[in-house]
C-alpha positions as CSV (number, residue, x, y, z in Angstrom):
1,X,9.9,-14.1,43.1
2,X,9.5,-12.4,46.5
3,X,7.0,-12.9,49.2
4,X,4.9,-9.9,48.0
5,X,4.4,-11.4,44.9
6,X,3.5,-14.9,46.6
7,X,1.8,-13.2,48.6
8,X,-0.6,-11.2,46.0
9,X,-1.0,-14.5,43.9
10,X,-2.6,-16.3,46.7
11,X,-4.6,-13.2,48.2
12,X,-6.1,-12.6,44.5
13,X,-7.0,-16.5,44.5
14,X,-9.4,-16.1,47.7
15,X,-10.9,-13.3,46.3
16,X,-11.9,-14.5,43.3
17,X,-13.3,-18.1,45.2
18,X,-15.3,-15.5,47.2
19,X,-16.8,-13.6,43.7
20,X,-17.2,-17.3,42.3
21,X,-19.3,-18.0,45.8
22,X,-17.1,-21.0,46.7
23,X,-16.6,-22.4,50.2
24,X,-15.7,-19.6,52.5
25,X,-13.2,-21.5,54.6
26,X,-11.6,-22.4,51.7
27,X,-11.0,-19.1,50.2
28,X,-10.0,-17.9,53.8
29,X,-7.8,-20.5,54.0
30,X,-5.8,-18.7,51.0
31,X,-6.1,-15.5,52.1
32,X,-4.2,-16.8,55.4
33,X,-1.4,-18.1,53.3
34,X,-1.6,-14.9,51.6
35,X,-1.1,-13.0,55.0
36,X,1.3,-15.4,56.4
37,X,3.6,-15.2,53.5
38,X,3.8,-11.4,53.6
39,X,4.1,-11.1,57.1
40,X,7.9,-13.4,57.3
41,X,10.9,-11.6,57.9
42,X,13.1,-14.2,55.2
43,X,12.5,-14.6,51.7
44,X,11.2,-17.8,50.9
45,X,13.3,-18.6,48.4
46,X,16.3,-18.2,50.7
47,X,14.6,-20.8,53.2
48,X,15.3,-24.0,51.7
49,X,12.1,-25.9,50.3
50,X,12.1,-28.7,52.9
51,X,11.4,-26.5,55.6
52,X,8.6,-24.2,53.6
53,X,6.0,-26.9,54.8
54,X,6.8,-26.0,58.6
55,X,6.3,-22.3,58.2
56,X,3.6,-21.0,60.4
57,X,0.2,-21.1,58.4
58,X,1.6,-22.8,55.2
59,X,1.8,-26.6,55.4
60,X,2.9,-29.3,52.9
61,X,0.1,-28.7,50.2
62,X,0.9,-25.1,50.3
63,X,4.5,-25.6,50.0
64,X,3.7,-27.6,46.9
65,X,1.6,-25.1,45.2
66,X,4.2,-22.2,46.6
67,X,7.2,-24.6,44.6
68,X,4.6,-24.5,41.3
69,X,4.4,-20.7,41.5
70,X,7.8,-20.3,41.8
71,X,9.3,-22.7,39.1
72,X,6.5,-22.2,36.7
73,X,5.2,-18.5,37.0
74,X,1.9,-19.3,37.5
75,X,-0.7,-21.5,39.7
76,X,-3.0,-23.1,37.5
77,X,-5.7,-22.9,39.8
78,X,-5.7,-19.4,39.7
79,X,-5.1,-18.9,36.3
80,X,-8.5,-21.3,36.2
81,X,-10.2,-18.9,37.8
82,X,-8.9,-15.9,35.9
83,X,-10.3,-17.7,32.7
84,X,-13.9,-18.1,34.0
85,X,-14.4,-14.7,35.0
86,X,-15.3,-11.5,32.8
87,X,-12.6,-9.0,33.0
88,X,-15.5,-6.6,33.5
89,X,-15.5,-8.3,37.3
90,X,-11.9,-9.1,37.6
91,X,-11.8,-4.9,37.6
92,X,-14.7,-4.3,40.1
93,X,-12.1,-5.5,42.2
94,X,-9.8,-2.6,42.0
95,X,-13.0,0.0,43.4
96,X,-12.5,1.0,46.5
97,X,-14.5,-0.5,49.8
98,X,-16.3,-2.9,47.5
99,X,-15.4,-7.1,48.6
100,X,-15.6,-10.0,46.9
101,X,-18.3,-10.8,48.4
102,X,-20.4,-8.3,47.5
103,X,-18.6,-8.3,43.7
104,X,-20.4,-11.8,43.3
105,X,-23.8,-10.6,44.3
106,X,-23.3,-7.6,42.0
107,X,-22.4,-10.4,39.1
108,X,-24.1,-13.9,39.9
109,X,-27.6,-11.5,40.8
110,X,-27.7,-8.2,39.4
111,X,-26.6,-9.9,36.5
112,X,-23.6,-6.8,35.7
113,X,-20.3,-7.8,34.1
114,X,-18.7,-4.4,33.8
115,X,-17.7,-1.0,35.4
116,X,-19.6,1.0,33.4
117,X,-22.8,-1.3,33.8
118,X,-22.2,-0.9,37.7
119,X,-21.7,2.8,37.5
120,X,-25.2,3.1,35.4
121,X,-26.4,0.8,37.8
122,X,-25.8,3.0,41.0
123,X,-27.0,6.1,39.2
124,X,-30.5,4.0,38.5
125,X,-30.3,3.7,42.4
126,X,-30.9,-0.4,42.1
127,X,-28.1,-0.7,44.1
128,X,-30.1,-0.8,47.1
129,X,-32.2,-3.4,46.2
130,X,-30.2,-6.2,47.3
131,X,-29.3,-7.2,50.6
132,X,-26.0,-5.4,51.3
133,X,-26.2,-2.4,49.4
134,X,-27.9,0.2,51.4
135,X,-27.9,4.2,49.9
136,X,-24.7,5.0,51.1
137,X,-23.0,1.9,50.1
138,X,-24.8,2.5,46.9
139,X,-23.2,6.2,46.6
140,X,-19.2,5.2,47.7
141,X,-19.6,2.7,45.2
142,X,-20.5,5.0,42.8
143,X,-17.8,7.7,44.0
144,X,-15.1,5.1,43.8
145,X,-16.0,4.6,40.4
146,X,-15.7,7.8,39.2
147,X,-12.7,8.6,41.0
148,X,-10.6,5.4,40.0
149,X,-12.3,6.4,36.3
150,X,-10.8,10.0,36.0
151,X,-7.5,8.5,37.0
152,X,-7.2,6.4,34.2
153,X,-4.0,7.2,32.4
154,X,-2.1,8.9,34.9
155,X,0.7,8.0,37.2
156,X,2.4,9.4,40.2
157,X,5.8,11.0,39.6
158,X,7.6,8.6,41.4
159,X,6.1,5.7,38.9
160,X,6.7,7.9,36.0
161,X,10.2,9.0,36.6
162,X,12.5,5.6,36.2
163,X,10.8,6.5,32.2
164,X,12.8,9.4,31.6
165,X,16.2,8.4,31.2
166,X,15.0,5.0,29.3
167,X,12.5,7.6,27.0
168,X,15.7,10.3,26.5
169,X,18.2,7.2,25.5
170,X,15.3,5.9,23.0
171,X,14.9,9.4,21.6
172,X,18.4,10.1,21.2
173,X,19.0,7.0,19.4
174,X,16.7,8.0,16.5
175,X,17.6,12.2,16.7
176,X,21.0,11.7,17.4
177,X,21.8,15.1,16.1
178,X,19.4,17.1,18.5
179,X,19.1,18.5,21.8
180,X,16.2,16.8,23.7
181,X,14.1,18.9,25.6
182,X,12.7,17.4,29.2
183,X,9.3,19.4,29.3
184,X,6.2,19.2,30.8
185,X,4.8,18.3,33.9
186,X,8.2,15.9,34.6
187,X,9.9,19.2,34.6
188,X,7.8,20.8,37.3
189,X,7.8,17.7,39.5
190,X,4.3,17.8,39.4
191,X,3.1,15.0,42.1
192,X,0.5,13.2,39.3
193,X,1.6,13.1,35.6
194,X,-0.5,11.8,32.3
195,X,2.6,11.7,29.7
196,X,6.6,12.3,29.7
197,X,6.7,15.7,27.3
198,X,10.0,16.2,25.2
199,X,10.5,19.3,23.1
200,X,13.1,18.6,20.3
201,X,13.8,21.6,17.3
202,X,12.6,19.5,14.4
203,X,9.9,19.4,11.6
204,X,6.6,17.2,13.2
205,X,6.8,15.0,9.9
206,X,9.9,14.3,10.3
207,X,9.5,13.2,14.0
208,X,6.1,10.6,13.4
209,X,8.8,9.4,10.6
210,X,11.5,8.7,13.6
211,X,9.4,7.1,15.9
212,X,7.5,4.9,13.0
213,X,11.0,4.1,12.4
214,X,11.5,2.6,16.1
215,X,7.5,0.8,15.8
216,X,5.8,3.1,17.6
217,X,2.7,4.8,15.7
218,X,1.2,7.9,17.1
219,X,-2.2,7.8,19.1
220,X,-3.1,11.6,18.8
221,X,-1.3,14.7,16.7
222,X,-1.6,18.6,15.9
223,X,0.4,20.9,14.4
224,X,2.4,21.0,17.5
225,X,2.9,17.6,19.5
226,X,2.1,13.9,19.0
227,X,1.3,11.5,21.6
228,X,2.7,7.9,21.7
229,X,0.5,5.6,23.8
230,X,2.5,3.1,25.2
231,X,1.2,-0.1,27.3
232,X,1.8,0.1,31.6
233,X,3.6,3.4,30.8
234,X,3.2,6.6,30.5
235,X,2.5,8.2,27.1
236,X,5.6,10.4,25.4
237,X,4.2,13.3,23.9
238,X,6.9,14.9,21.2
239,X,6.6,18.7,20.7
240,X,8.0,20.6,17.9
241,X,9.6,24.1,17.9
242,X,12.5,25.8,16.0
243,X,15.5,27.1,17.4
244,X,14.2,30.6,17.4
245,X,11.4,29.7,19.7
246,X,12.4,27.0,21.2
247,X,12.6,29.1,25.0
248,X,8.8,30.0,24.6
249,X,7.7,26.8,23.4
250,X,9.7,25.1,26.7
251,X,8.0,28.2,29.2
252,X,4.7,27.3,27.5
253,X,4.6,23.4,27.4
254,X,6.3,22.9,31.1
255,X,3.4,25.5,32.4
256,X,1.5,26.1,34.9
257,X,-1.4,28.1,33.4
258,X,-1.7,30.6,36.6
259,X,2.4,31.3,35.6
260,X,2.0,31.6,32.0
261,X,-0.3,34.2,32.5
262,X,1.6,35.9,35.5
263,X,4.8,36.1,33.0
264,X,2.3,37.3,29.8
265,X,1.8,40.1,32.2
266,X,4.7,41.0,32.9
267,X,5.6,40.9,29.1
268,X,2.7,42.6,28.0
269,X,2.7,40.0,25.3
270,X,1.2,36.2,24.5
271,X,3.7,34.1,25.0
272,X,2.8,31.7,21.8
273,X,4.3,34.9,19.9
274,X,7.0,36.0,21.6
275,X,9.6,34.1,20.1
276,X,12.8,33.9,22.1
277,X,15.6,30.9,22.0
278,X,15.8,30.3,25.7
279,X,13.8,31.0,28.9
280,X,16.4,33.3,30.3
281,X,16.2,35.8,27.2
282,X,12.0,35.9,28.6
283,X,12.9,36.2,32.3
284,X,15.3,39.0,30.6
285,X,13.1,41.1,29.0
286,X,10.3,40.6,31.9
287,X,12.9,42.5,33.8
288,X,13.2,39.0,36.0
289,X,15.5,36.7,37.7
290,X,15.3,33.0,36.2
291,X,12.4,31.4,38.2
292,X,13.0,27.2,38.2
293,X,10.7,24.8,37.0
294,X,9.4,23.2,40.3
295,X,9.2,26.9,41.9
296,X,6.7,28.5,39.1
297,X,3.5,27.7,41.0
298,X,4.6,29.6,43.6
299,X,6.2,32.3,42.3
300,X,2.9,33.8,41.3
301,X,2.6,34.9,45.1
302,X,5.2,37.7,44.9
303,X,5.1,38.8,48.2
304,X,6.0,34.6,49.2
305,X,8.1,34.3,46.7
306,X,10.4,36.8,47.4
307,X,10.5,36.3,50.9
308,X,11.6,33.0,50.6
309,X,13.6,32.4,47.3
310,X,17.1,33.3,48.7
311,X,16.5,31.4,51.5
312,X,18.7,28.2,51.7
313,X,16.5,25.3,50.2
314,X,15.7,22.1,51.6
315,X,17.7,19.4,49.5
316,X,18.2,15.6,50.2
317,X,21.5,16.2,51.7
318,X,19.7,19.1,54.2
319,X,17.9,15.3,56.0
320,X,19.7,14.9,59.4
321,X,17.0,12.1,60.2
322,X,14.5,9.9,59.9
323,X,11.4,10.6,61.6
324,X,8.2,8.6,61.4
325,X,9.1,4.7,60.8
326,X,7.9,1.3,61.2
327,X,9.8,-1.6,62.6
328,X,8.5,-5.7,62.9
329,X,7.2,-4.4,65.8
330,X,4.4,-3.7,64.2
331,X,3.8,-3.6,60.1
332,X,7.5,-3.3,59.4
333,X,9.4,-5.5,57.3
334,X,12.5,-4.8,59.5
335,X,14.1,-4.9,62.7
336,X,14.9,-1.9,64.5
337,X,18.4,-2.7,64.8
338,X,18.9,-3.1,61.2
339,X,16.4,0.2,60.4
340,X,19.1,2.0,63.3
341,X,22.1,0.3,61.3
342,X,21.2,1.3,57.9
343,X,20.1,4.8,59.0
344,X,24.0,4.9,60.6
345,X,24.9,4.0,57.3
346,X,23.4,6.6,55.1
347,X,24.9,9.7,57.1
348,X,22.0,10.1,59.6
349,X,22.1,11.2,63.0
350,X,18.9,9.9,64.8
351,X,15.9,7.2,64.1
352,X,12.2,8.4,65.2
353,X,10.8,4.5,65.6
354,X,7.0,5.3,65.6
355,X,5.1,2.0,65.3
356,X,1.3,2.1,65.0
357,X,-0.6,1.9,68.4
358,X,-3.1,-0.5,69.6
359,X,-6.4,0.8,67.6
360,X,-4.6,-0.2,64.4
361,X,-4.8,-4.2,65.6
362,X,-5.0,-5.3,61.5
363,X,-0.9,-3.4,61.9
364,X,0.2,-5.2,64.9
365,X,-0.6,-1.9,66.7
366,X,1.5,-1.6,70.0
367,X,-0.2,-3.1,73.8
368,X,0.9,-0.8,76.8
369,X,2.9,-4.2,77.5
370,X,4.9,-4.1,73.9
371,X,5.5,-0.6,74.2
372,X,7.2,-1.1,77.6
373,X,9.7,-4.0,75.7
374,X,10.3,-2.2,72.6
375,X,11.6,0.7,74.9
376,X,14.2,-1.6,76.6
377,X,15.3,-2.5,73.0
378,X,15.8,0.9,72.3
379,X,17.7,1.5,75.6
380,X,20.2,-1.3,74.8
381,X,20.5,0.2,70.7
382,X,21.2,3.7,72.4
383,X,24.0,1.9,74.3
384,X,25.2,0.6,71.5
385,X,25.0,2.5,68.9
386,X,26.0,6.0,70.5
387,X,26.2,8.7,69.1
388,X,23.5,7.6,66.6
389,X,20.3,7.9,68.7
390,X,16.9,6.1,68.5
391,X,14.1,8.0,69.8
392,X,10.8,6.4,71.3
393,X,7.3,7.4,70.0
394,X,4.4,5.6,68.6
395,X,2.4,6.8,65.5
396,X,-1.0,7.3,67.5
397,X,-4.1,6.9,66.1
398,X,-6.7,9.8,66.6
399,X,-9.6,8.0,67.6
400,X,-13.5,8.8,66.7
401,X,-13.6,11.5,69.6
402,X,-10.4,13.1,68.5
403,X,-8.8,11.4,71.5
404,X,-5.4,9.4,71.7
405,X,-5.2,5.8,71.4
406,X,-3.5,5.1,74.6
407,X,-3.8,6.9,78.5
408,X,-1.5,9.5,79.9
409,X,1.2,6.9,81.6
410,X,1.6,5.7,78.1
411,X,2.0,9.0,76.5
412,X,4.0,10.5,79.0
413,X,6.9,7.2,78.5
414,X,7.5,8.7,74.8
415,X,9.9,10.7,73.0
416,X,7.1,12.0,71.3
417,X,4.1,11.6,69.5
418,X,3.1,11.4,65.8
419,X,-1.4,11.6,65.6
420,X,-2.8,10.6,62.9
421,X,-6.0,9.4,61.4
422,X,-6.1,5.6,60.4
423,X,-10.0,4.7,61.0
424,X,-13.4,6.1,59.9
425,X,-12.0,8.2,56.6
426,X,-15.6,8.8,55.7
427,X,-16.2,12.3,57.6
428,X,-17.9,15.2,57.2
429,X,-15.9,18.2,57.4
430,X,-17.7,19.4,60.9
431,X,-16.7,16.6,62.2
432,X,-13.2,15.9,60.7
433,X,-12.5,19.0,61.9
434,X,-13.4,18.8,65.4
435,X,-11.5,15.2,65.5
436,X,-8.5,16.6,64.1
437,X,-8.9,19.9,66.6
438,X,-9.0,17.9,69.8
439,X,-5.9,15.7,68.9
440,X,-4.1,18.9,68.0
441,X,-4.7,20.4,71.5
442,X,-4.0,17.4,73.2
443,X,-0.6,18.5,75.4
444,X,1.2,14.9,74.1
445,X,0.8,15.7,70.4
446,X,3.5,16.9,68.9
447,X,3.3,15.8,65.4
448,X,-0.1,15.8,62.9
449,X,0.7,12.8,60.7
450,X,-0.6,12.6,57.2
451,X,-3.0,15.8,57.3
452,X,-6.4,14.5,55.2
453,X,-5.1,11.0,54.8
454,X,-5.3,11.1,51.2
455,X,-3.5,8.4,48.6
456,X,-2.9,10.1,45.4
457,X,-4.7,8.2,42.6
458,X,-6.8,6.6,45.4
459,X,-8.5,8.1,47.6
460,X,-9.7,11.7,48.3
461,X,-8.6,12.6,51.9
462,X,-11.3,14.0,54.0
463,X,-12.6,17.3,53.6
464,X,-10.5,20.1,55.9
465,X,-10.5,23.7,56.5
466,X,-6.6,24.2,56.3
467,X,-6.4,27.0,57.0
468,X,-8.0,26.3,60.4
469,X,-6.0,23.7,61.2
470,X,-2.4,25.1,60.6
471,X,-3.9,27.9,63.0
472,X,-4.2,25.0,65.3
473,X,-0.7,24.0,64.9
474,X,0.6,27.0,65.2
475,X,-1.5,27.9,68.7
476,X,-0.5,24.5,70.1
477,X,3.2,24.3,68.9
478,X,2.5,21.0,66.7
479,X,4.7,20.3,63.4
480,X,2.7,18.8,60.3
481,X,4.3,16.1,58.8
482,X,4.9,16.4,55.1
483,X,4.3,12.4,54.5
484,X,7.1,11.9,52.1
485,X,5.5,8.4,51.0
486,X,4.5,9.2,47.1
487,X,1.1,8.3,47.5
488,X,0.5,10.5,50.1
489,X,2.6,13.6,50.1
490,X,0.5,15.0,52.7
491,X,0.1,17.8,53.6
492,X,-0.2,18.9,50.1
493,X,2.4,21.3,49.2
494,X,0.7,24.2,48.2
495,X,-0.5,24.8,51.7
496,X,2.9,24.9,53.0
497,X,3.2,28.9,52.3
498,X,0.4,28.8,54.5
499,X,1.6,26.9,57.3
500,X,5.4,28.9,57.0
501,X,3.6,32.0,57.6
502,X,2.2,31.2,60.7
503,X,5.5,29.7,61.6
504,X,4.5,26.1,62.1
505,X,7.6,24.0,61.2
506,X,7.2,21.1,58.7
507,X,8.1,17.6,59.0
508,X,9.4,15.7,56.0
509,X,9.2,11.6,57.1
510,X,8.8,8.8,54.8
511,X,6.6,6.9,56.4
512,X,8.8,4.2,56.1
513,X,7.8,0.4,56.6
514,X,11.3,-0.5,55.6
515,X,14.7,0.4,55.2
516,X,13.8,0.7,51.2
517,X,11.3,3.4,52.3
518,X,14.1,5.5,53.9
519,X,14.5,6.8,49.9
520,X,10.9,8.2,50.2
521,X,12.1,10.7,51.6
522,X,13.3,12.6,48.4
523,X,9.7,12.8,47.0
524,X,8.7,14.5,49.9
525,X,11.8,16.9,49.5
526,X,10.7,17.2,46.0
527,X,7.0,18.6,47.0
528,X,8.9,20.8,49.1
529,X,10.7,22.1,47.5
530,X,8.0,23.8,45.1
531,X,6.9,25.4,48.4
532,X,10.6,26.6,48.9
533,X,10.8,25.4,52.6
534,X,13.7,26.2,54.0
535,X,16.0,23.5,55.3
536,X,15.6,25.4,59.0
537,X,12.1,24.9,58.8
538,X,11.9,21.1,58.1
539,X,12.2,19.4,61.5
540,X,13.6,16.5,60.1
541,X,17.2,18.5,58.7
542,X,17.6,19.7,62.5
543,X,21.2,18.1,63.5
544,X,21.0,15.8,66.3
545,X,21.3,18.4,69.2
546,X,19.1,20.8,68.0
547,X,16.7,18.0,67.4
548,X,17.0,17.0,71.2
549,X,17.1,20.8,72.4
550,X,13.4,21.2,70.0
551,X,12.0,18.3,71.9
552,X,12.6,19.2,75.2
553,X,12.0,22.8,74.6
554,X,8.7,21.6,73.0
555,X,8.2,19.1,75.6
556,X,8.3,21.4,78.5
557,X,6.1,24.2,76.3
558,X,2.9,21.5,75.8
559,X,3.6,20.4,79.9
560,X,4.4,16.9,79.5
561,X,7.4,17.1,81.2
C-alpha cells in the first residue's frame, strides 16, 4: 500500500467526523496525518515500523492504526463510519467546493440524504436558508451537481486506454476467427470517452451468444451494436457489419459527425449506403488521400488541413525536453537531481524546473529566499551534469490584478517564466480576460500555463475569448502551453489551428509532479497531434541549442535582459 493510499484513507476519515459533527480537533488531527503521510519523500513501508512512530506528525497511536491498515486492508474506525452514513452523503462529497462541514448541515438539518434531493433542493432556492449557504453558494452547488451528473459514465482517454488491449485479448478469445475492429472514439483519440467500440464482420445474434458465453449480458442493443456495461470500466460496445461494408461501417462508427458529412459531400452519397470493404476504397472514390483517424476533425478545414498535413508531425520521439516541472521544492514528490537524472535517462536534453511561487502557500510555493537556494542547486547540477542542462523558472501565479506573484529582482534571476492561474477560478469573462491580458503583456512572461484552467470531467475552465488571447500571445511573443497532464490538456486542441496561424509557438509540458509524470507528456502529443502541430512548432522538441538560442532571443525581444 503506498502513502497515497494511506494517505486518502485517513483524509476520508476526517471528513466524514466533520459530516458526522464530531470534535473538530479530532478530525483535524487526521487530516494532518493524512497530509503528513503524503507529503514524505520514502514509502512507509520501506521505513521500518519501529521508526513510523517518530515520523513528523504521526506518533505511536498513528503508527498503530497505519500497521492495521496496512496488514488488514482496512481501519475499522473508518469502515464504522462508512456504515453509519447514507451513501447519498458519502457522494455529496465528490461535488465540487462543497466541505464536510457544510455536507453535515445539508444532512443532520436540511434533513437531505441524496444528490438528487440536494439538486431539487437548490433549484427550490432553500439553500439559502441556512447559515452558510448564501445564493451563490446555493448556485455552484447546483452547477457542480450538474456538471459531475452529465459526466457520469465517461472517462478520460488516458483512464480508458490500459482497456483496449485487455478488451481486444477478451474478444479474440471468444471470435478467434475474426478480425477485430478498434472503432470509435478510442480510434480518434478523443480526450473524453463513454465506451471502447469494436467492429467485428459477424451476425449480432451470434455476438450476444459470444459474450453470454464469457458472463457478460448486454445492457442496451439495435440492429447494429450492443453495449456491455461493465463495473469501474468503460462500456464495450460490439458493432456488426459484413465484409462488404465493413469500411463504411468503420468511417461511420469512429466519426466525427462534422466529417461524416464533409466526406458524404464529397461522395455525393449517405455513407450508411455506400457500401465499400475498407476506408481507402471511400477516400478513393472521393477522389482523396487517406485522412487518419485522430486528424478527421480537422480535416474539415481544407484550407488548414492542407497546409499542414505534409508537414513533419509532432511524435513522442520529436520531445527534446521537459518543460514545466515540479520538484520537493515545492509539491513534488522528487528531488531535482533525481527529476535531472531520470530526464538524462530517457534521451532528453534539458529540464525546465518551474516550482509553484509564493501565492500558492497550500504547494509549498517558493520565498524570494528559496528561490535564491534552489538556484545554487541548480548551478552545482549544471556542473555536474553537463551537457544535460537544468534551467531556472518558477511556475508564477497570475494574481487577482493580472500581476506576477513576485517583484522584478525576482523575475529578472530566472530562466524564464511559466503564468498561470491557480486562485479565484470563479471569473467572469470581462474580468478573466483582463487578468489573463495583463500577465500576457507583462515583459517577464514568456509562457501562459494551462489556458482556462480546466480539469476534464471536473471543472469547466473559466470563460475566454480565444481568439483574443492567442492575439495576445502572438503581439507579446508568449508560447501557450499545451498542459500535457490528461486532466487538463489545455489549451484545448482545437484552438491550436488558431494559435499556428498567428504563429504563436505551442508548448507541450506535462506538468509533471514526478518523474512518473514525465510520461504525460504523450497525451499531450496525442491532442496535438489532431491539430497536426508540427514538431518545429512545439517548443518543447527544440534541441538544446536552439532552445537556449529561443530564450535569449526571446529574452532580449520582451527587454528583460
Amino acid at each position: 500500500m503506498r502513502n497515497e493510499e494511506i494517505a486518502e484513507y485517513f483524509a476520508l476519515l476526517g471528513k466524514l467526523m466533520d459530516i458526522h459533527g464530531e470534535n473538530s480537533f479530532k478530525s483535524k488531527t487526521y487530516a494532518n496525518v493524512a497530509f503528513q503521510i503524503d507529503r514524505l519523500t520514502e514509502q512507509l513501508t520501506d521505513i521500518p515500523k519501529n521508526n513510523w512512530a517518530g515520523l513528523r506528525g504521526i506518533g505511536a497511536n498513528f503508527a498503530t492504526k497505519i500497521d492495521d491498515l496496512i496488514t488488514q486492508g482496512n481501519l475499522k474506525v473508518l469502515t464504522d463510519y462508512i456504515d453509519k452514513t447514507p451513501e447519498g452523503v458519502m457522494e455529496m462529497l465528490r461535488i465540487k467546493g462543497l466541505g464536510p462541514k457544510k455536507i453535515h448541515t445539508i444532512w443532520k438539518e436540511m434533513e437531505i440524504e441524496s444528490v438528487g434531493e440536494l439538486l431539487y433542493a437548490c433549484n427550490e432556492n432553500r439553500l439559502t436558508l441556512y447559515k452558510g449557504f448564501g445564493e451563490k453558494t446555493q448556485n455552484n452547488v447546483r452547477d457542480a451537481i450538474v456538471f459531475m451528473m452529465a459526466q457520469h459514465g465517461k472517462f478520460l482517454y488516458q483512464q480508458a486506454e490500459p482497456f483496449i488491449e485487455i478488451y481486444q485479448q477478451k474478444l479474440q478469445s471468444v471470435f478467434a476467427d475474426l478480425p477485430i475492429h478498434l472503432t470509435g472514439a478510442i480510434r480518434s483519440h478523443e480526450e473524453i470517452v463513454t465506451q471502447i467500440d469494436f467492429l467485428i464482420p459477424f451476425p449480432l445474434p451470434q455476438l450476444l451468444d459470444g459474450m453470454q458465453s464469457i458472463g457478460h449480458e448486454a445492457k442496451e442493443q439495435n440492429d447494429e451494436n450492443i453495449l456491455f456495461q461493465l463495473e469501474q470500466s468503460p462500456s464495450i460496445c460490439l458493432h456488426t457489419c459484413t465484409f462488404n461494408n465493413l469500411g463504411s461501417r468503420q468511417m461511420l462508427i469512429t466519426g466525427n459527425d462534422e466529417f461524416i458529412s464533409y466526406i458524404e459531400n464529397k461522395l455525393n452519397a449517405s455513407l450508411p449506403s455506400f457500401e465499400c470493404a475498407t476506408e481507402n476504397e471511400i477516400f478513393a472514390k472521393a477522389g482523396m488521400e487517406f485522412i487518419l483517424p485522430e486528424h478527421r476533425a480537422i480535416a474539415v478545414n481544407e484550407t488548414f488541413y492542407k497546409a499542414f498535413y505534409k508537414k513533419p508531425l509532432i511524435t513522442n520521439e520529436s520531445i527534446k525536453g521537459i518543460i514545466h516541472s515540479h520538484s520537493q521544492w515545492s509539491d513534488g514528490s522528487d528531488s531535482l537531481e533525481a527529476m535531472a537524472k531520470a530526464a538524462i535517462k530517457n534521451g532528453l536534453e534539458y529540464l525546465v524546473i518551474s516550482d509553484h511561487s509564493q501565492a500558492a502557500s497550500y504547494a509549498g510555493g517558493l520565498r524570494p529566499e528559496k528561490i535564491i537556494a534552489q538556484h545554487i542547486e541548480i548551478d552545482r547540477l549544471n556542473e555536474s551534469l553537463a551537457p544535460f542542462k537544468i534551467f531556472k523558472s518558477i511556475e508564477c501565479d497570475i494574481l487577482g490584478n493580472g500581476q506576477l506573484d513576485y517583484d522584478d529582482e525576482i523575475l529578472q534571476s530566472l530562466d524564464l517564466v511559466i503564468a498561470s492561474v491557480h486562485s479565484t477560478l470563479k471569473m467572469s469573462e470581462e474580468r478573466a480576460m483582463q487578468r489573463l491580458i495583463t500577465a500576457i503583456e507583462n515583459p517577464y512572461t514568456l509562457i501562459l500555463g494551462h489556458m482556462t484552467g480546466r480539469l476534464l470531467l471536473s471543472r469547466n475552465g473559466y470563460p475566454l475569448d480565444h481568439k483574443k488571447i492567442i492575439d495576445a500571445c502572438a503581439a507579446n511573443n508568449v508560447v501557450i502551453e499545451l498542459n500535457a497532464h490528461p486532466r487538463r490538456l489545455d489549451i484545448d486542441w482545437r484552438w491550436i489551428p488558431y494559435a499556428l496561424e498567428k504563429d504563436v509557438l505551442i508548448s507541450i509540458n506535462p506538468d509533471a509532479h514526478s518523474i512518473e509524470g514525465f510520461n504525460d507528456t504523450r497525451y499531450g502529443v496525442l491532442a496535438a497531434q489532431k491539430a497536426l502541430l508540427p514538431a518545429s512548432c512545439n517548443l518543447s522538441s527544440f534541441s538544446l541549442q536552439e532552445f537556449e538560442e529561443w530564450l535569449y532571443d526571446t529574452r532580449g525581444m520582451k527587454g528583460t535582459i
